[in-house]
N, C-alpha and C positions, 0 to 999 in steps of 0.2 A: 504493500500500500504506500509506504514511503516514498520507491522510487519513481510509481505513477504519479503521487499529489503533487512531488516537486518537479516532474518533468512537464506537469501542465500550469505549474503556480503561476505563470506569464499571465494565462487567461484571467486569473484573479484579477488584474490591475486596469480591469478597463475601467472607465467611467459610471458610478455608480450612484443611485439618488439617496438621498437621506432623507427622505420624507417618509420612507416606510420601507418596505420589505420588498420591493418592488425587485422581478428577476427582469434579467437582459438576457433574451433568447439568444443562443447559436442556434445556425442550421442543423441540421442530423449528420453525425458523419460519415465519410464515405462508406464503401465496404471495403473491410477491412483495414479502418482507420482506430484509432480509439477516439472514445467519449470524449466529448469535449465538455466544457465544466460550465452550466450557469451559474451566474452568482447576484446576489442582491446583498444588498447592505442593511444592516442593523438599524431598524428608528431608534432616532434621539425625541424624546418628548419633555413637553411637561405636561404634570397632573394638578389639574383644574378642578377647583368648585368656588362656588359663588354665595358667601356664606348672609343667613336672611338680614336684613335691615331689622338694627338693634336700637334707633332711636327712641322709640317708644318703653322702655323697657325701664322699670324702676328694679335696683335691687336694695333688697330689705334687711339691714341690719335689725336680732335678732336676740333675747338672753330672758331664758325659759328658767331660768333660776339653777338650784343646785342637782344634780342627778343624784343615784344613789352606786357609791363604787365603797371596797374595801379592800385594804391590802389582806396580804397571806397571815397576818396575825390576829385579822377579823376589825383591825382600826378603819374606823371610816377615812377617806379618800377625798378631797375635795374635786369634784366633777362638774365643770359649770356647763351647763348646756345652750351654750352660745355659736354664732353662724351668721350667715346670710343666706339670703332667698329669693330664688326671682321666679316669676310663673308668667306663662301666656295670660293674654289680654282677656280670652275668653275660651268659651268650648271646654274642651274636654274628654275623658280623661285623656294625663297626660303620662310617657312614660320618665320616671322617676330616676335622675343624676345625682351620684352624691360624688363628693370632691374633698379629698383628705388628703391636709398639708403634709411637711415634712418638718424634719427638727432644724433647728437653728438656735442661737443664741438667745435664750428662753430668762427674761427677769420672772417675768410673772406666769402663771399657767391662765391670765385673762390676755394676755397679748395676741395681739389679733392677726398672728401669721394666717389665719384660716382667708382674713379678708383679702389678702395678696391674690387672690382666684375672681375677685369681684369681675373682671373683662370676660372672665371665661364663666360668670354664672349669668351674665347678664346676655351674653353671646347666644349658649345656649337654652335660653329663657327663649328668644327670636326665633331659635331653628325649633320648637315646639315642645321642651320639656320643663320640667319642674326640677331646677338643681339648687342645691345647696352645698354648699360650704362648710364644713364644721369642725369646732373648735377641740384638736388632740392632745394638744400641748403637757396631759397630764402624763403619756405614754412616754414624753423625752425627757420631763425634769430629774427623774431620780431621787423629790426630795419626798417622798412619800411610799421609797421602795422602787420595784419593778414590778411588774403582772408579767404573766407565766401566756408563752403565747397570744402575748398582744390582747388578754382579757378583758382588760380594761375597754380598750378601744370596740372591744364587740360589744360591751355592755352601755357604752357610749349611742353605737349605733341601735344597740334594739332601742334603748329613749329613745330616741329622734324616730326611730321608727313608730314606736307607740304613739308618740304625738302628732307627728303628721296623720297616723289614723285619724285620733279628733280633730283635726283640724279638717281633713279629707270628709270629714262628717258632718264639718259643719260647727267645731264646739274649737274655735281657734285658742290657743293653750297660749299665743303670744307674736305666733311669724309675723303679723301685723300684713298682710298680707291675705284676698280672699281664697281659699284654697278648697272652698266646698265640691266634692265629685270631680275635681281637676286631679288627681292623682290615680294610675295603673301602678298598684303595688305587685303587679304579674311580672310588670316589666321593668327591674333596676338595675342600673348599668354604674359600676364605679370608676373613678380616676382616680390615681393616686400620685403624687409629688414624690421622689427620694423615699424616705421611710415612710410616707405617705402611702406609697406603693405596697411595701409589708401589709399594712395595716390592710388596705384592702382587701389582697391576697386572703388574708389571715380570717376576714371575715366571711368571703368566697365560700374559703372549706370549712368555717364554722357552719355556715348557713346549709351547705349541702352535704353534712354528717348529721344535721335534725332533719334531712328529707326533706329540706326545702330548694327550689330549683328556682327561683323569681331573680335571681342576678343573674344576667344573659351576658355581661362581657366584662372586661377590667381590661383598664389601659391607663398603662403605667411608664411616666414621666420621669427618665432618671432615677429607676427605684436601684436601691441596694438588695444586695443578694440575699435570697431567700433559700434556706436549706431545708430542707424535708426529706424524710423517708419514701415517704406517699407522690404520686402523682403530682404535678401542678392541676389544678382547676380546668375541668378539660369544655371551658370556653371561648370561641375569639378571643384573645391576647393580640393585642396592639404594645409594642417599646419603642420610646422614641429616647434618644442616648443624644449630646451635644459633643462637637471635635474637641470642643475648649473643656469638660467637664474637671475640675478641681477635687474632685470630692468619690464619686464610686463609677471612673472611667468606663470599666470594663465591666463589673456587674451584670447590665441589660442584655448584654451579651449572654453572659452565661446562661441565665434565664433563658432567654434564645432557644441557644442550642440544648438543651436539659430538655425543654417542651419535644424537640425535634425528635429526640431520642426514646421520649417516651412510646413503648410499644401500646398501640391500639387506642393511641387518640385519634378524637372525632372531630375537633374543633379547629378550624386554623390559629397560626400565629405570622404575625409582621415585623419588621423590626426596622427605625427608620433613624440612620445615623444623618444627623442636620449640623452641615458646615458651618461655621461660625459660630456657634450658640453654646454659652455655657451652663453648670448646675442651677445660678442661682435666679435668673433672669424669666425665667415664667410663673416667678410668682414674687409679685411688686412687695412684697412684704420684705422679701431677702433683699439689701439691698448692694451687695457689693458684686462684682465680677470675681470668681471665686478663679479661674484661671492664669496662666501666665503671660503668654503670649498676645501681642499689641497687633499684631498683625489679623488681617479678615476675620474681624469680629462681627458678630451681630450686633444690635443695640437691642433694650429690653422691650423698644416698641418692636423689632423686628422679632423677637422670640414671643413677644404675645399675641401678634399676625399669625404666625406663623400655630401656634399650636390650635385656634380657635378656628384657623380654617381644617385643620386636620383633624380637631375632635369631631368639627361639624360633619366631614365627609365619612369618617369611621363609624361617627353614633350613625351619618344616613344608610350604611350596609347593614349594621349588626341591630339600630332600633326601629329603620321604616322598611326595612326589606328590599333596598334598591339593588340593582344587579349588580355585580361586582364589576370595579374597572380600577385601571390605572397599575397601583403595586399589587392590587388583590383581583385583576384577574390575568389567569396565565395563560390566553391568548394574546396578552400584548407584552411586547419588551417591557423592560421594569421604565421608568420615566429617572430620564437625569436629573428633575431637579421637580419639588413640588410647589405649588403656587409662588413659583418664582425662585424657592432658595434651593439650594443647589441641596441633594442630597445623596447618599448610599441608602439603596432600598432592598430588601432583605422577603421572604415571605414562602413559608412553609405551607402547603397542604395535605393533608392527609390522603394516604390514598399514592402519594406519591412513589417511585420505583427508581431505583441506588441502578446507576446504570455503571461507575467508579469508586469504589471505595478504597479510601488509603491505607495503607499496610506497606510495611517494610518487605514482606515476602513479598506484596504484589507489585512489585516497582519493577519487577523483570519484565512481566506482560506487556508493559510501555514499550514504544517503539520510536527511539529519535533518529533522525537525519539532518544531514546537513551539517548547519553550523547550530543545530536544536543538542541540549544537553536536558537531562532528567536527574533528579535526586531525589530522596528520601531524605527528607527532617523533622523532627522534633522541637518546638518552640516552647516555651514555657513565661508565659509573658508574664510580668509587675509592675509596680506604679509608674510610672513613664516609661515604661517599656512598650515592646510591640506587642499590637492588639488583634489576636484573629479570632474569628469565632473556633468554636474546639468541637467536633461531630462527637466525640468518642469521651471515655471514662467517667466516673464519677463528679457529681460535682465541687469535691474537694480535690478532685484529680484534673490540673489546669493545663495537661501537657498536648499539646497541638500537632498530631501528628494532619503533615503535610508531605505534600509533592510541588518540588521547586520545578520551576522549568525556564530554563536560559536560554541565550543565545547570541550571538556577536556575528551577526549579519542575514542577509532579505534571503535566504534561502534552507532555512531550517524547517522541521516538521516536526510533530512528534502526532502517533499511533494509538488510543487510546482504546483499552479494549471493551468490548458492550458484554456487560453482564445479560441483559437483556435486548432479541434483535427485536423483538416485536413490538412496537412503539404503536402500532396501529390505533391504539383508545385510549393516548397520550397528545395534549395542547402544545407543549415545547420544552425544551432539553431547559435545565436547570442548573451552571455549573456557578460553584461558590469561588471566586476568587477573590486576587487584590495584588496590583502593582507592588513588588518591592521597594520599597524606598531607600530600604536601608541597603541596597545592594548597588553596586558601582556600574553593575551594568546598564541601570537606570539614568537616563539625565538627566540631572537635578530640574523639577520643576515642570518637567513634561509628563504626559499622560503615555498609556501606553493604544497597541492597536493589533490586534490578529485579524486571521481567518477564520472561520469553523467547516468544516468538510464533513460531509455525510455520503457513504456509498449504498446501495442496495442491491441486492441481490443481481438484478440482472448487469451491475455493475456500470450503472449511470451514476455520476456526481453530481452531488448539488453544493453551493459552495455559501457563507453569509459573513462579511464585510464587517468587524464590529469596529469600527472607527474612534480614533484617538477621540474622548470627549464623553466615551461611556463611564458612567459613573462608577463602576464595578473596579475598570481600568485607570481611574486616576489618581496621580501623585499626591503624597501624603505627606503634610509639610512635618518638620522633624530636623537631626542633627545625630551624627552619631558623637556620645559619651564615653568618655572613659573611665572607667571605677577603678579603685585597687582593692582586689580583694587579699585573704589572708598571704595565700601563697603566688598568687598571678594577677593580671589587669584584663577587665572584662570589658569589654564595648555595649552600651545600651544605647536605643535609636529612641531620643529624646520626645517623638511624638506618637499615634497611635497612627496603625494598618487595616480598618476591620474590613475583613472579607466581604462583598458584597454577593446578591446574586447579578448573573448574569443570564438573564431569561433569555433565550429565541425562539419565536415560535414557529412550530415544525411548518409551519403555512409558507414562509422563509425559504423552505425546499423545496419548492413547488416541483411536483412532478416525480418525486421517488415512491417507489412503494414500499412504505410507514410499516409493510405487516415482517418485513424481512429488510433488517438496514445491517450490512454486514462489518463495518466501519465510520469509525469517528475519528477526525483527525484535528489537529492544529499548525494551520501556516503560519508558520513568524516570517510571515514578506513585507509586512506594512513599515516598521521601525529597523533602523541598523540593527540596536541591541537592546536588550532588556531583560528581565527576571522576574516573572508571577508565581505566584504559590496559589494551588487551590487543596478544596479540602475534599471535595466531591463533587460528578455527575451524577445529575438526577430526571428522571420522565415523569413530568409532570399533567 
């Protein structure tokens, strides 16, 4: 396969559109010619929505007096059950948002980190639910103990649950706010901040270990990692991670890939790395830049854009039923960048089929040519270290096994083998990469650019263009470090890498037969030299 891909690579370089997936026909060859290769290029997009008009929208600060909490020695707890609230104008019922901060620099347990979300209760107040805000702050002090799996914070949430009943009834306890019959307690969706994220989590699988099923999704902002034995929550999961993050870089990640691994979920997950934007800036409460680097940053009004159109489009898949598009559906290339900002987009379905998996045993099966080199590595990333998603081990277990693939000049290949030929009841190939940054063969600052080749049986190629500018493929700002450690000096590459996917859809090949595809390959013809790591191909 090597020797055919690079004897016809020339065909690759013809003139190709970037508006979509569009092939460029050759004629048929002669007899006794070989196959000559269509090819189409990879679309570059972005992902659109148009979030409702929020003028009209009042939000309602909110303090129902004291709850009822106690630590592990039976002392009572001071729990104040305070928030904000915003609801539609009219009609009804609505489906039910609740939105849990994160910790920060806590004087008092009445400090109103919860109110830093007022953009995004009032936002989705417009796009038609009933959200609140509510005050956790007892879960990060420490000076009243700790609760045991986030107890506290469930016992927080059944109050607010119990009172929005009477107020849902009609018997307002305080929201100051009319909320008679406007509340579907069938359907609750949470968001969670940093440890925000926990807290939701945490009440997820409280609420469905009492047989309760009315939390339909959790989407989580920069959460810290969560460890369990059990499953994750096997609902739509949304993580959105910032490049600047200060505080739990890589976490969301893990999360991520944990969900991936889980045998016999049903639910999808997403995962949306957003350039420029740091930990602390979507939610106005936190008020410093928790990051270091001065360079393409967001501003805080750009990170609260940015997430209000994103919840708006996530709550309209997973709470009004609209069809899936954009990063969540996998007929179309993943989109370079969403309502404007540029982003790495990520997104798991179930259902899906391992057409690569990494192993050191399985690095033989690879097939380079040219000036294409193959490796087997191990990564093990930390705090400013590099950042990939990890497919495999435990989630105490952070070690990244990957396949490097190089090259130093336009005529390399490499051969990848198909676990599975039959794609035929499969939308498009799914492979997880990420430019090396920290490798020389990269040029500082540039993106990188393949081919994808696909053979089938009767031994016709199809070929798809992914052009310098794919998000999956671009350069990751950073520096290589030097440390001394006890007995040696170690290099660590100052910024993060995360894997993105690189979706194509099999639509792209126009004209193979999907039910027997005998090879998959990768042309390094586009760039001199470079070096990507991926973790996995997948049929999705």
């Amino acid at each position: 396969m090597i020797k055919t891909v690079m004897k016809f690579a020339a065909a690759l370089l013809c003139a190709l559109l970037l508006a979509s997936c569009a092939a460029q026909a050759n004629p048929p060859p002669e007899a006794n010619q070989p196959p000559q290769i269509e090819s189409s290029t990879l679309a570059m997009s972005d992902m659109a929505y148009k979030p409702a008009d929020s003028s009209g929208i009042i939000v309602h600060d909110f303090d129902l007096g004291n709850g009822e909490l106690k630590n592990i020695l039976g002392q009572d707890v001071p729990c104040p059950l305070e928030g904000i609230i915003a609801a539609p104008s009219g009609g009804g019922p609505y489906p039910l948002v609740m939105i849990f901060h994160g910790a920060t620099r806590i004087n008092s347990i009445h400090d109103k980190i919860y109110a830093g979300f007022d953009y995004l209760v009032k936002q989705l107040a417009a796009e038609g639910y009933v959200a609140v805000s509510v005050n956790v702050n007892v879960e990060y002090t420490f000076d009243y103990g700790e609760s045991l799996n986030y107890e506290w914070a469930y016992q927080i949430y059944k109050q607010h649950m119990d009172n929005l009943e009477r107020a849902n009834a009609g018997k307002d306890p305080g929201y100051g706010v009319d909320l008679a019959g406007k509340i579907d307690f069938s359907r609750i969706y949470m968001i969670g901040h940093s440890r925000g994220g926990e807290l939701a989590d945490a009440i997820v699988r409280r609420e469905q270990a009492e047989g309760l099923d009315r939390i339909k999704s959790l989407l989580l902002i920069q959460p810290g990692t969560l460890i369990y034995d059990e499953p994750y929550p096997d609902i739509p999961t949304g993580i959105v991670l910032g490049e600047f993050d200060g505080d739990v870089p890589e976490d969301g990640q893990y999360i991520f890939d944990y969900i991936q691994r889980e045998p016999g979920r049903k639910a999808p997950a997403s995962l949306v790395y957003l350039r420029g934007a740091n930990h602390n800036f979507f939610n106005r409460a936190m008020l410093a830049d928790d990051g270091t680097s001065e360079k393409n940053r967001l501003t805080r009004e750009q990170q609260e854009d940015f997430l209000t159109h994103y919840a708006g489009a996530f709550l309209s898949m997973y709470a009004k039923g609209n069809a899936p598009w954009g990063i969540w559906d996998v007929k179309e290339a993943q989109p370079v960048s969403m309502f404007g900002y540029a982003v790495t987009a990520s997104y798991f379905q179930p259902g899906r089929r391992s057409l690569l998996s990494v192993s050191e045993t399985g690095l033989s099966a690879l097939q380079a040519g040219g000036a294409a080199t193959v490796s087997y590595t191990e990564q093990t990333p930390g705090p400013g270290g590099i950042l990939f998603h990890h497919p495999g081990g435990s989630m105490n277990d952070r070690t990244l096994p990957l396949y490097r693939i190089g090259w130093n000049g336009t005529d390399g290949a490499v051969s990848l083998p198909m676990q599975t030929t039959d794609l035929s009841n499969f939308s498009a190939l799914s492979l997880f990469v990420a430019a090396d940054s920290s490798d020389g063969l990269n040029p500082p600052g540039k993106p990188q650019a393949f081919t994808v080749t696909l053979k089938d049986g009767s031994g016709m190629l199809r070929s798809v263009l992914i052009p310098a500018g794919t998000s999956a493929l671009a350069w990751h700002s950073g520096e290589a470090q030097e440390f001394e450690g006890f007995d040696t000096t170690f290099t660590v590459w100052s910024g993060q890498m995360p894997l993105g996917e690189l979706r194509i859809p099999l639509s792209c090949f126009e004209g193979l037969d999907f039910s027997k595809i005998t090879e998959c390959s990768i042309l390094l013809n586009q760039t001199p030299s470079g070096a990507v790591m991926t973790s996995g191909l997948f049929a999705v």
